[in-house]
Every structure is written in C-alpha cells, then in structure tokens.
LOTI-321480 format. One line per field, with one value per atom (N, C-alpha, C): x, y, z; residue in three letters; residue number from 1; atom name. Coordinates in steps of 0.02 Angstrom, whole numbers. Example, Ala and Ser with C-alpha at 12.3 -4.5 7.8 and 13.67 -1.06 7.14 Angstrom:
<sites>
px = c(660; 615; 660; 642; 684; 645) .
py = c(-284; -225; -165; -112; -53; 2) .
pz = c(390; 390; 390; 354; 357; 394) .
residuo = c(Ala; Ala; Ala; Ser; Ser; Ser) .
num = c(1; 1; 1; 2; 2; 2) .
atomo = c(N; CA; C; N; CA; C) .
</sites>
This chain:
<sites>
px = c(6823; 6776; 6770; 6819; 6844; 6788; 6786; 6780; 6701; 6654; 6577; 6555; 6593; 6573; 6570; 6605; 6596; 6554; 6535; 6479; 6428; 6424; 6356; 6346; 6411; 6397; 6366; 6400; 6383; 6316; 6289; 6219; 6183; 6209; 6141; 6147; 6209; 6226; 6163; 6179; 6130; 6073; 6030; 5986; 5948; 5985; 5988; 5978; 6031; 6028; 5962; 5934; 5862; 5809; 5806; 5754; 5756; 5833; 5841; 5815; 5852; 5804; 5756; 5712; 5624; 5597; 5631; 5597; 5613; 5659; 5689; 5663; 5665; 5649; 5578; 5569; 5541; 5457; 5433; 5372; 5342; 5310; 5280; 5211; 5172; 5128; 5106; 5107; 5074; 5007; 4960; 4902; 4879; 4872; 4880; 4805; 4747; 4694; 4655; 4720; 4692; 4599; 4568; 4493; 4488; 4559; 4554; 4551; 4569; 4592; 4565; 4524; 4492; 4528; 4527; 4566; 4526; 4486; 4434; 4465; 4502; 4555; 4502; 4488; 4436; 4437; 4498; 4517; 4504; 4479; 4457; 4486; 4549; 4637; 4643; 4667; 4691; 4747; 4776; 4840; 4893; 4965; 5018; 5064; 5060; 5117; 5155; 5222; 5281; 5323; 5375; 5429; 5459; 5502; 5546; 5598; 5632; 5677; 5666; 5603; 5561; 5564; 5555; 5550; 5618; 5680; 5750; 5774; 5747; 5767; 5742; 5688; 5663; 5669; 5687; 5692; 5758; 5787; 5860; 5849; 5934; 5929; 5881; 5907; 5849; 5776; 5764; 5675; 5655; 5692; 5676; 5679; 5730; 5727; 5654; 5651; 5573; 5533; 5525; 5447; 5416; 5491; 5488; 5500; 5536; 5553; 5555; 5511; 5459; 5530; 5571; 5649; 5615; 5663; 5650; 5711; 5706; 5777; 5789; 5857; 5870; 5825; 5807; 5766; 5840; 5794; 5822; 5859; 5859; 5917; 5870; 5821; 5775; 5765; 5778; 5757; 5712; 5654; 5600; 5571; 5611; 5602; 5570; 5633; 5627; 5633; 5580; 5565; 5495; 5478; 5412; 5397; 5413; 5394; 5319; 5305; 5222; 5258; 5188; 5184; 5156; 5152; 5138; 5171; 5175; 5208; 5160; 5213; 5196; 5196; 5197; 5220; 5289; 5351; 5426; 5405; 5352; 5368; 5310; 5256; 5196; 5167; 5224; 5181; 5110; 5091; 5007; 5010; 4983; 4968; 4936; 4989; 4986; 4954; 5003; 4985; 5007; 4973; 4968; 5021; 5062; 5106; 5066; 5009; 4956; 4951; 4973; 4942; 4998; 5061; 5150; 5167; 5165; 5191; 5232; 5280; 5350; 5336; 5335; 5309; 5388; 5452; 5510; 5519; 5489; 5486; 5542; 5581; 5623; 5611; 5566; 5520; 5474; 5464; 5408; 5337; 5315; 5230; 5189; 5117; 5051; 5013; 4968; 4902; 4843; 4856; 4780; 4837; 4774; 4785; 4771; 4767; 4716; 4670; 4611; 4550; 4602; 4581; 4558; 4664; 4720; 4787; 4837; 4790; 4819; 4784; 4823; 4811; 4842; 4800; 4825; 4825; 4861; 4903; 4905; 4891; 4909; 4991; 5041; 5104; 5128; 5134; 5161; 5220; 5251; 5343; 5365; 5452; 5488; 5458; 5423; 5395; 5342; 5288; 5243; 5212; 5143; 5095; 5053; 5068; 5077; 5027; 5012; 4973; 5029; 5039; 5089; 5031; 5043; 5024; 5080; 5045; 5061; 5019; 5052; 5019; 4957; 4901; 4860; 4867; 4911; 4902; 4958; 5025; 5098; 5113; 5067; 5061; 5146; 5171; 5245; 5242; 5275; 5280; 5296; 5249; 5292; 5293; 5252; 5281; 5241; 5204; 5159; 5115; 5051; 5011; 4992; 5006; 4995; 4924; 4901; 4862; 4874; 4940; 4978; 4993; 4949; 4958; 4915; 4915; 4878; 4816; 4794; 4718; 4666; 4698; 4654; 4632; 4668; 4679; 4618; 4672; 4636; 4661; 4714; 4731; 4768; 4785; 4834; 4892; 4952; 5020; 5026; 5049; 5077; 5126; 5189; 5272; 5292; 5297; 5335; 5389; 5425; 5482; 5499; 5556; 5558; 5585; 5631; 5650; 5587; 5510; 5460; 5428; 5450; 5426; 5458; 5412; 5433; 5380; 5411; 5404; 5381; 5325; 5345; 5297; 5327; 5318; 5248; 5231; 5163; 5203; 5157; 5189; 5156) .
py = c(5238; 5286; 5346; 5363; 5430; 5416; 5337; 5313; 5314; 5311; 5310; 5368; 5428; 5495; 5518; 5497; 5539; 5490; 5437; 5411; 5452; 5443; 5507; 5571; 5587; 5679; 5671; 5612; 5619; 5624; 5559; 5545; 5596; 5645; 5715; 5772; 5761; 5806; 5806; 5733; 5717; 5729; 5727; 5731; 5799; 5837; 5917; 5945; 5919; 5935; 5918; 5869; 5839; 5882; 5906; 5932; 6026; 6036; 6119; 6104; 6050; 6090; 6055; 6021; 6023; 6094; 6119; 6179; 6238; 6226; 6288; 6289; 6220; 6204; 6163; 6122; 6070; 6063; 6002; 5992; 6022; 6070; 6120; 6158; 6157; 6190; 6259; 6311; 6362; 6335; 6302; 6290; 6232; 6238; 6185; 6159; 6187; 6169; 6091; 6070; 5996; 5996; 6053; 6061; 6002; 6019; 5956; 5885; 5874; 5773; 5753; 5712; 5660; 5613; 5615; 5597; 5495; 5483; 5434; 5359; 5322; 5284; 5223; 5216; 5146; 5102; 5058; 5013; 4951; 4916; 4846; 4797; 4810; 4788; 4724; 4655; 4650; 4670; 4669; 4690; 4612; 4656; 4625; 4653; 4592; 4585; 4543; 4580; 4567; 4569; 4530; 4539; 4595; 4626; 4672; 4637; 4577; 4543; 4521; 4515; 4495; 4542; 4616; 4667; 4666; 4660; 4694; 4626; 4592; 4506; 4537; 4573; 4616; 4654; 4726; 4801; 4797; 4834; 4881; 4923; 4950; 4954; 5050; 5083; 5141; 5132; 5087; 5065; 5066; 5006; 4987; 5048; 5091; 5175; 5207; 5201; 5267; 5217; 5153; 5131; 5095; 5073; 5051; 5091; 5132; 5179; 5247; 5254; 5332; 5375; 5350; 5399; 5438; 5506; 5521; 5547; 5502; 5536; 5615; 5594; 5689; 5703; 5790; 5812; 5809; 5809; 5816; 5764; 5696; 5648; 5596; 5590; 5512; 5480; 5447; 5416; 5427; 5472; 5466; 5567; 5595; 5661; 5717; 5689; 5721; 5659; 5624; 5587; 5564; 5575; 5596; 5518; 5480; 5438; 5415; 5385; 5361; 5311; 5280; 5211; 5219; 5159; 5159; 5153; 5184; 5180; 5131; 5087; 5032; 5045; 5019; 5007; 4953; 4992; 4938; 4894; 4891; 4844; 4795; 4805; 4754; 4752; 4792; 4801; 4822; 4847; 4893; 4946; 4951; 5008; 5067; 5141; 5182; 5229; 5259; 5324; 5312; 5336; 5356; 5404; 5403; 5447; 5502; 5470; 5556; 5598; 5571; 5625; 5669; 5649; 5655; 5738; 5773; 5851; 5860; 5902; 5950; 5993; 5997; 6037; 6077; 6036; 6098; 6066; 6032; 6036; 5963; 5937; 5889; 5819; 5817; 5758; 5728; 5682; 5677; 5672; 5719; 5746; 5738; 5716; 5707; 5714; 5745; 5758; 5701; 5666; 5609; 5543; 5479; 5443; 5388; 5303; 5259; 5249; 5239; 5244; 5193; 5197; 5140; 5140; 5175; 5139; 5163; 5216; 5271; 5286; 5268; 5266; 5341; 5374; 5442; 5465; 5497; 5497; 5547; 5588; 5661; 5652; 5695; 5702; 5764; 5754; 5839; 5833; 5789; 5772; 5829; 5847; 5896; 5954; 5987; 6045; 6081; 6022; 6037; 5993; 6022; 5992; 5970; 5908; 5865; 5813; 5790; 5732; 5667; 5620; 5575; 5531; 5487; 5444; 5378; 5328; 5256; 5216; 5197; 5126; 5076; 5076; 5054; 4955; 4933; 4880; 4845; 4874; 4855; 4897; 4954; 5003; 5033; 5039; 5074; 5148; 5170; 5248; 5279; 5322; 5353; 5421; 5478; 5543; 5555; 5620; 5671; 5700; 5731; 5767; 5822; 5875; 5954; 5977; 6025; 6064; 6123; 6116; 6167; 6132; 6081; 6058; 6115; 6064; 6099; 6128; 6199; 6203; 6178; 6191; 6144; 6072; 6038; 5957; 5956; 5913; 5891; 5956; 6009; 6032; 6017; 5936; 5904; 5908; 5886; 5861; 5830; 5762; 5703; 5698; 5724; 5713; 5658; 5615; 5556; 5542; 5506; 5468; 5424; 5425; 5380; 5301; 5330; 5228; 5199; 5217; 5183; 5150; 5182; 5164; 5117; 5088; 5052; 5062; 5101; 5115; 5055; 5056; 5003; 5048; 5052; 5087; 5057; 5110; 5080; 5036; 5003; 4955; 4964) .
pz = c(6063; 6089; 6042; 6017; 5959; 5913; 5880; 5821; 5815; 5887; 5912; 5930; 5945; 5942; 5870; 5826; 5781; 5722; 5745; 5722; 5747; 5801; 5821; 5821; 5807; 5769; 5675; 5648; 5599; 5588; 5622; 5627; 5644; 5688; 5712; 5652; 5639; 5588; 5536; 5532; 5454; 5451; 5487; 5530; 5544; 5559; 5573; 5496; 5420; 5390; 5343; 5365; 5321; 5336; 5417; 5455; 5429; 5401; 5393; 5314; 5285; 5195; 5203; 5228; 5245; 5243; 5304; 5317; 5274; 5241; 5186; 5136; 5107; 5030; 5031; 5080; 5062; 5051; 5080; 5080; 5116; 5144; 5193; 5176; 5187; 5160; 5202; 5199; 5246; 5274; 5236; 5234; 5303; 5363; 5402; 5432; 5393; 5399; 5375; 5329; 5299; 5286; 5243; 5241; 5183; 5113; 5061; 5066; 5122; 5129; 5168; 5145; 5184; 5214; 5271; 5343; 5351; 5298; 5340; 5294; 5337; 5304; 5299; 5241; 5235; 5188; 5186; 5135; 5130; 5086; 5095; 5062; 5053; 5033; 5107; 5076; 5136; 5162; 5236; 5247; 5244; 5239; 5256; 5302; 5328; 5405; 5421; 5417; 5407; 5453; 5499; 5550; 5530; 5576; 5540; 5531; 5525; 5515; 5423; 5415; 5373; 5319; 5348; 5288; 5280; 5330; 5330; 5251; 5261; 5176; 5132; 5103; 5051; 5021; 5091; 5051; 5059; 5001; 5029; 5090; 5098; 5170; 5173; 5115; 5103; 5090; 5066; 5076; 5136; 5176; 5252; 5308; 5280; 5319; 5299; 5257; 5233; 5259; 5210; 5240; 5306; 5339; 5402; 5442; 5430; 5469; 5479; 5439; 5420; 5398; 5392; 5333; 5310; 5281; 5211; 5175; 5130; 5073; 5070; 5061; 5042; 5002; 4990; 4942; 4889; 4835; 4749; 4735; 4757; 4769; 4741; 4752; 4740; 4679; 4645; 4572; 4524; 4559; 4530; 4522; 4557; 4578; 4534; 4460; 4404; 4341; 4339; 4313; 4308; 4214; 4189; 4133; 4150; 4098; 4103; 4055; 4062; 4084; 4143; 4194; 4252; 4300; 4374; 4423; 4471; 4529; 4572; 4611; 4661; 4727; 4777; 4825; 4836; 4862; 4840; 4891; 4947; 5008; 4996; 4941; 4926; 4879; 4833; 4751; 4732; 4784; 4764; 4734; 4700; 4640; 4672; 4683; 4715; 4674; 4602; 4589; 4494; 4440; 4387; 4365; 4317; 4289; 4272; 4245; 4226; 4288; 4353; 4402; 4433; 4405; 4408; 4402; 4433; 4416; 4448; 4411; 4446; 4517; 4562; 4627; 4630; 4610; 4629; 4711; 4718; 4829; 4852; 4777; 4794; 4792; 4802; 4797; 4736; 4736; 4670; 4700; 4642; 4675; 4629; 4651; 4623; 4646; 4629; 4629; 4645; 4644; 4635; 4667; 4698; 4720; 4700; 4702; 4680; 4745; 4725; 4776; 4814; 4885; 4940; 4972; 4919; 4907; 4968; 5012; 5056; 5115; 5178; 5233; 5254; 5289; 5310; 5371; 5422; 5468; 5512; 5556; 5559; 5595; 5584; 5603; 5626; 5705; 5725; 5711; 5698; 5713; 5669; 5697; 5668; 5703; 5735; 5740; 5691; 5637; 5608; 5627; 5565; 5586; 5518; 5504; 5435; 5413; 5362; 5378; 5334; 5363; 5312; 5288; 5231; 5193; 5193; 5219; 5225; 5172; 5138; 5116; 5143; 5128; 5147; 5158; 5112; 5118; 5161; 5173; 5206; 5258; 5271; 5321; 5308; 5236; 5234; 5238; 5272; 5267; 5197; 5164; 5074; 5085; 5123; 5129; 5168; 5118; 5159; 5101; 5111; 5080; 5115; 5052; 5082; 5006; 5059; 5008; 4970; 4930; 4877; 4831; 4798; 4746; 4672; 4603; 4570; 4575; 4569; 4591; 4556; 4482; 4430; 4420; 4478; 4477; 4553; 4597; 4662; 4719; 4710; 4742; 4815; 4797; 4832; 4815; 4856; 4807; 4869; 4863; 4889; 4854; 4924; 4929; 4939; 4902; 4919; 4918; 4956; 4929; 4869; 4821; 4774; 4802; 4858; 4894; 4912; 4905; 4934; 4855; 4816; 4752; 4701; 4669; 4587; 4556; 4491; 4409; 4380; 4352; 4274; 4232; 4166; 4106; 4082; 4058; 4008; 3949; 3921; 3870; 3818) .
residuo = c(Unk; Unk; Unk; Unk; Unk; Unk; Unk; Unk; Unk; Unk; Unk; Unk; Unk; Unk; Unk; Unk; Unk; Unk; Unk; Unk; Unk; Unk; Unk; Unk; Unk; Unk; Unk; Unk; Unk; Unk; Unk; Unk; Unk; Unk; Unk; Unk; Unk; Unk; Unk; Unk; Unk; Unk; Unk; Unk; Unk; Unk; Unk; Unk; Unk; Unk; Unk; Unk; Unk; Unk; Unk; Unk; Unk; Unk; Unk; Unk; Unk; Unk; Unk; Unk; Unk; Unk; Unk; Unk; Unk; Unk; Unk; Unk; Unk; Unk; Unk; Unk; Unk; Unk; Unk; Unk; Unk; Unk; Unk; Unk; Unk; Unk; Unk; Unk; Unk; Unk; Unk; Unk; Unk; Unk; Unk; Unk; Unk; Unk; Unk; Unk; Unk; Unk; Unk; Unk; Unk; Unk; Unk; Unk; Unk; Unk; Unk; Unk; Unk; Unk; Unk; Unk; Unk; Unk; Unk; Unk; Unk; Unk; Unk; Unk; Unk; Unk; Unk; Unk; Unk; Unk; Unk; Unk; Unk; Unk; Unk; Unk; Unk; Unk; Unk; Unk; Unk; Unk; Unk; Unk; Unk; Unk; Unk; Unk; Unk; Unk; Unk; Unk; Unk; Unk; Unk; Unk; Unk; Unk; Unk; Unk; Unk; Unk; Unk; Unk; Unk; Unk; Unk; Unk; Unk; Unk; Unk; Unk; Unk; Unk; Unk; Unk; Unk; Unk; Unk; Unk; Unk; Unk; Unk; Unk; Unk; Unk; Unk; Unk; Unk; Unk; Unk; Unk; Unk; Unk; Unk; Unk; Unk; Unk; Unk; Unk; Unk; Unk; Unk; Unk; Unk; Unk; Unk; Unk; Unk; Unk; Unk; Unk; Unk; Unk; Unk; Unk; Unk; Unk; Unk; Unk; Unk; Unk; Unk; Unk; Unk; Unk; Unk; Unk; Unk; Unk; Unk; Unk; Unk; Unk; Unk; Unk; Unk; Unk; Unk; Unk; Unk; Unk; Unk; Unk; Unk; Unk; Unk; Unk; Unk; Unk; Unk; Unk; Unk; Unk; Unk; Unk; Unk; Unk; Unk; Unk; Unk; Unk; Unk; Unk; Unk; Unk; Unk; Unk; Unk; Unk; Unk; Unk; Unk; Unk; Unk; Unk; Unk; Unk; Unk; Unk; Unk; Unk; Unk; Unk; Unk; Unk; Unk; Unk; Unk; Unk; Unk; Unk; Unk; Unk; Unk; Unk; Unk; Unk; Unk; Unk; Unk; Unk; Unk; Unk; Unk; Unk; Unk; Unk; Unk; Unk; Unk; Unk; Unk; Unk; Unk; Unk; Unk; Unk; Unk; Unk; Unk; Unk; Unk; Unk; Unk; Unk; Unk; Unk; Unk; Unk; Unk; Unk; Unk; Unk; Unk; Unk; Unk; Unk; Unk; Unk; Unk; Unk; Unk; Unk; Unk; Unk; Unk; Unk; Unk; Unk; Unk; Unk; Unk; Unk; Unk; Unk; Unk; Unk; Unk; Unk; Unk; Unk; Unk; Unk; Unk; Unk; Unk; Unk; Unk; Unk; Unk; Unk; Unk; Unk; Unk; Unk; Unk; Unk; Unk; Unk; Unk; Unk; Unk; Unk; Unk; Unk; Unk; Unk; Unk; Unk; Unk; Unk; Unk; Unk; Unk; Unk; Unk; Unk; Unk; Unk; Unk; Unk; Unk; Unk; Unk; Unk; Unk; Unk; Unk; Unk; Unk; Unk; Unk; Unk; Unk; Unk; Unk; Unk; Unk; Unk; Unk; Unk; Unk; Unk; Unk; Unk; Unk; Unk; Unk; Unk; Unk; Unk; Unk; Unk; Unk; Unk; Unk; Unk; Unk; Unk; Unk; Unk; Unk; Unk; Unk; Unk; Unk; Unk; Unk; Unk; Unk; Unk; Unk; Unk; Unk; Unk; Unk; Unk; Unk; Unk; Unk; Unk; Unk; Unk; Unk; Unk; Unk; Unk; Unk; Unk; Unk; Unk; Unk; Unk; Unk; Unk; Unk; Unk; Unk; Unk; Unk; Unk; Unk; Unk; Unk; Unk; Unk; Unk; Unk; Unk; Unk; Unk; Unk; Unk; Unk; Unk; Unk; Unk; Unk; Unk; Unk; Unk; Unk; Unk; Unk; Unk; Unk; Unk; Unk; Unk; Unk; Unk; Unk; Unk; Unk; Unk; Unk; Unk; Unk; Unk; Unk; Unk; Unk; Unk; Unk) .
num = c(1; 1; 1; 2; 2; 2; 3; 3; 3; 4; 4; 4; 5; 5; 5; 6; 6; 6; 7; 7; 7; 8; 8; 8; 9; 9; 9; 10; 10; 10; 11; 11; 11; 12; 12; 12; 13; 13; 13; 14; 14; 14; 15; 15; 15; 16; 16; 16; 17; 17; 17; 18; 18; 18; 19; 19; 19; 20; 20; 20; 21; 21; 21; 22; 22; 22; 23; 23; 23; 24; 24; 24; 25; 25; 25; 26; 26; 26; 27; 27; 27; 28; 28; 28; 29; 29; 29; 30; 30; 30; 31; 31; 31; 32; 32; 32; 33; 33; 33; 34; 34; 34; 35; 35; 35; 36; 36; 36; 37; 37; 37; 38; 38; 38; 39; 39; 39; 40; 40; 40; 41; 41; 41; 42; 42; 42; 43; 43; 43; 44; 44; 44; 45; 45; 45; 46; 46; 46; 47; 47; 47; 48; 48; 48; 49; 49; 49; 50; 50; 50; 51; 51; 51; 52; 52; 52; 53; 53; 53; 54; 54; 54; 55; 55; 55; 56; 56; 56; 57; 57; 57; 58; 58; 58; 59; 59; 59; 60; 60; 60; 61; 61; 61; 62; 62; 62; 63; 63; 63; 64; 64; 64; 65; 65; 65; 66; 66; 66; 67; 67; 67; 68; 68; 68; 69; 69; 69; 70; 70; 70; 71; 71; 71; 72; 72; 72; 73; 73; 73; 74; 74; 74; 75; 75; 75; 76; 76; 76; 77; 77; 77; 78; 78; 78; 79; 79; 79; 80; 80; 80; 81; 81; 81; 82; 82; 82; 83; 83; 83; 84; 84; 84; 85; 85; 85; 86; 86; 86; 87; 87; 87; 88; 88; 88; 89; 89; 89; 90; 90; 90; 91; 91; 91; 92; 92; 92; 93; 93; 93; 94; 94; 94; 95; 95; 95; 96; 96; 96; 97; 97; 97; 98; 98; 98; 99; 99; 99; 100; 100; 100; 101; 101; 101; 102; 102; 102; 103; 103; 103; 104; 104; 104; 105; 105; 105; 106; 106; 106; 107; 107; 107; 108; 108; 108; 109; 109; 109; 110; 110; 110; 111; 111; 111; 112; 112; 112; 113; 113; 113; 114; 114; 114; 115; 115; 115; 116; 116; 116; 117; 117; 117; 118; 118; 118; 119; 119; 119; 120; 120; 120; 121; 121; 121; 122; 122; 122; 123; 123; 123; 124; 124; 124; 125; 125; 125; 126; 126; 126; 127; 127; 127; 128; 128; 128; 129; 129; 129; 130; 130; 130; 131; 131; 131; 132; 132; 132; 133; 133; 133; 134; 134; 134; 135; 135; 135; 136; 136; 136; 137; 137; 137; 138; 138; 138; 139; 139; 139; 140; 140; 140; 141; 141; 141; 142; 142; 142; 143; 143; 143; 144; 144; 144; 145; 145; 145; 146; 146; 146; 147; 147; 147; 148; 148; 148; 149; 149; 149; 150; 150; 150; 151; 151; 151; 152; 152; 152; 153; 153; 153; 154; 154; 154; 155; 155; 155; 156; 156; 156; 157; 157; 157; 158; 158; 158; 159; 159; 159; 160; 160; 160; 161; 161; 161; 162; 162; 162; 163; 163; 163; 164; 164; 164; 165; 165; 165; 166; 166; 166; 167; 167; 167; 168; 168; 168; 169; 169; 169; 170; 170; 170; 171; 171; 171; 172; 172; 172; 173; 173; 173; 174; 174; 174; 175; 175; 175) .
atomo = c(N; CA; C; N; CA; C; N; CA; C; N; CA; C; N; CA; C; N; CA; C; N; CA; C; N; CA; C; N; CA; C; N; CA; C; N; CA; C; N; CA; C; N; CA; C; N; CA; C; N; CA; C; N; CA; C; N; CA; C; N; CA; C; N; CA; C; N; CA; C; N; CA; C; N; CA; C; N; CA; C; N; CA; C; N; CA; C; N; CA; C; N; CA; C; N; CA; C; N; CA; C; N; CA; C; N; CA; C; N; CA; C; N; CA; C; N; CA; C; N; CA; C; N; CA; C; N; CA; C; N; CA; C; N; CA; C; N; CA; C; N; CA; C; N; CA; C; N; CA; C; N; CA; C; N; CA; C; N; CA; C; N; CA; C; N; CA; C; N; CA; C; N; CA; C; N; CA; C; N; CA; C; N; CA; C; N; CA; C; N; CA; C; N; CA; C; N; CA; C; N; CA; C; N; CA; C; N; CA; C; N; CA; C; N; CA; C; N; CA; C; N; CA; C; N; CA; C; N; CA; C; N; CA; C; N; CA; C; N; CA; C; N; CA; C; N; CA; C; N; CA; C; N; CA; C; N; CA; C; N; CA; C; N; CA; C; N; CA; C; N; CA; C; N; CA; C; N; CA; C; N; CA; C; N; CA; C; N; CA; C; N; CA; C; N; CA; C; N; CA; C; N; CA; C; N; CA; C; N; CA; C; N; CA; C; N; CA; C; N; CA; C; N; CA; C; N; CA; C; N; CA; C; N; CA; C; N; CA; C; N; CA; C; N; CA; C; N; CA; C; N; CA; C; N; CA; C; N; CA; C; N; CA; C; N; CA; C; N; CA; C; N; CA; C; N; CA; C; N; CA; C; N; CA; C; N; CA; C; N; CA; C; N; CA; C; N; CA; C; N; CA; C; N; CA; C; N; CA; C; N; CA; C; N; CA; C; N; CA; C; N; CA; C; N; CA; C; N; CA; C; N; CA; C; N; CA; C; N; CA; C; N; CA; C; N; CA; C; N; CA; C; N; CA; C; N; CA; C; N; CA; C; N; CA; C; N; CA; C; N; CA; C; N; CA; C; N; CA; C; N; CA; C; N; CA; C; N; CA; C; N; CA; C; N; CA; C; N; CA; C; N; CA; C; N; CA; C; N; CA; C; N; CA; C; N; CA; C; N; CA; C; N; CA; C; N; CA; C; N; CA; C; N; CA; C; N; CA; C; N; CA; C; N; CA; C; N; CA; C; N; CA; C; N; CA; C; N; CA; C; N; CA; C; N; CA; C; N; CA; C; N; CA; C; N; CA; C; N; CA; C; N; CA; C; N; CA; C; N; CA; C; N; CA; C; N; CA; C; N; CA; C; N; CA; C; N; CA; C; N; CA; C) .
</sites>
C-alpha cells in the first residue's frame, strides 16, 4: 500500500511540475484572441486508424504519451529543442511531412518552434485544459497530438510559433 501511494504522489508531483514551468517558462501566449490561425481544418490526406493496442507496437512509450495521449515532454528536455540542422520533420506516428527546417527558430519557450506549416498537415483544436485557453495542433492525418500554436511567433514570418513536442517527431536531413 506504502509502495502505491507514493506511486501516486510521484505521479501528481510530476504533473504539478509540467503544469508550473508551462506557466512560468513555457508556451503561453498573452495574446488569446487567435485573430492569426485559421481554425478551418480541411485536409484531403487520408486518415489513419489505429487500435490503441496498435499504436502502443509502434511508438515508444514517450511518443504514445504526447501523441496518444496529448503528453507533453518536459520543457528543454526534447531532442529536437535546440537543434538546427537542415531537413524535415515527420510525423513519428505516420510519417507525414509536418514542418521545414527553414521555418525552425529558437523561441527560448523549451520546445522546438516554427513559424510555418505544410499546407493541409495540421488539424487545429481549441484547448481550455490547464486553466488556459490554447489552440493545440494534431496531425491531420493520425489525429496525434504535437503541441500548440500561439501568436508570439516571428512578426516578420507568419507571426505564429507552433510548440511542439520533439517525441511526436522524426528528422531526416537534407541530402
């Protein structure tokens, strides 16, 4: 009984601690008007649908948290955070071609952030959870959870930044 309580302190603990540097450090935007993002999810991708027994044979068990399970990695922890190489980012749960290294900027917010999207690649969400008021971005074609988009990105660009997770992602290098 000792051994299942303090499984579940850990667990709120952890929990508590993701939800406090969100709000300290993290992805947040003051801006809660969403006037930049088009909200109008219209992809002509087919979908994939998957058991969750199905995704659990595929992803690692941190993939299957973010994209099945709307997770999100610690901030400053993810693979991809501070990492600038030329290439494309995928989708880890269906290999669709998400986002361009050209659109890749430092935001500082823990996460890896960009500006720009591939047409049709992003299903968008509104999210009160946590005590905001968010819009997340799913994968249009595996319906996987990858973050959130705020409007404090570059002004010179799209004036987006889409926070993603790096466990939702795979890299491959330009060649």
């Amino acid at each position: 009984m000792k051994l299942i309580l303090s499984f579940i302190v850990i667990y709120i603990m952890k929990w508590l601690s993701i939800i406090t540097l969100i709000l300290l450090f993290g992805c947040n935007s003051s801006s809660t008007t969403h006037q930049n993002i088009n909200m109008e999810n219209s992809s002509s991708q087919a979908r994939i649908i998957k058991t969750e027994a199905e995704w659990k044979q595929i992803l690692d068990p941190e993939a299957f948290n973010v994209l099945r399970q709307s997770g999100t990695e610690y901030p400053h922890t993810g693979q991809y955070n501070q990492f600038f190489q030329e290439g494309k980012y995928y989708c880890k749960g269906c290999n669709s071609f998400l986002f361009s290294s050209d659109t890749k900027f430092n935001s500082s917010c823990g996460w890896p952030s960009f500006y720009d999207v591939q047409k049709d690649a992003i299903q968008y969400i509104q999210d009160l959870s946590h005590g905001m008021r968010r819009i997340e971005v799913r994968c249009s074609t595996c319906d996987g959870h990858l973050g959130h988009v705020f409007e404090d990105g570059p002004r010179d660009k799209t004036g987006l930044r889409y926070c993603i997770n790096s466990a939702a992602l795979v890299f491959i290098p330009n060649k």
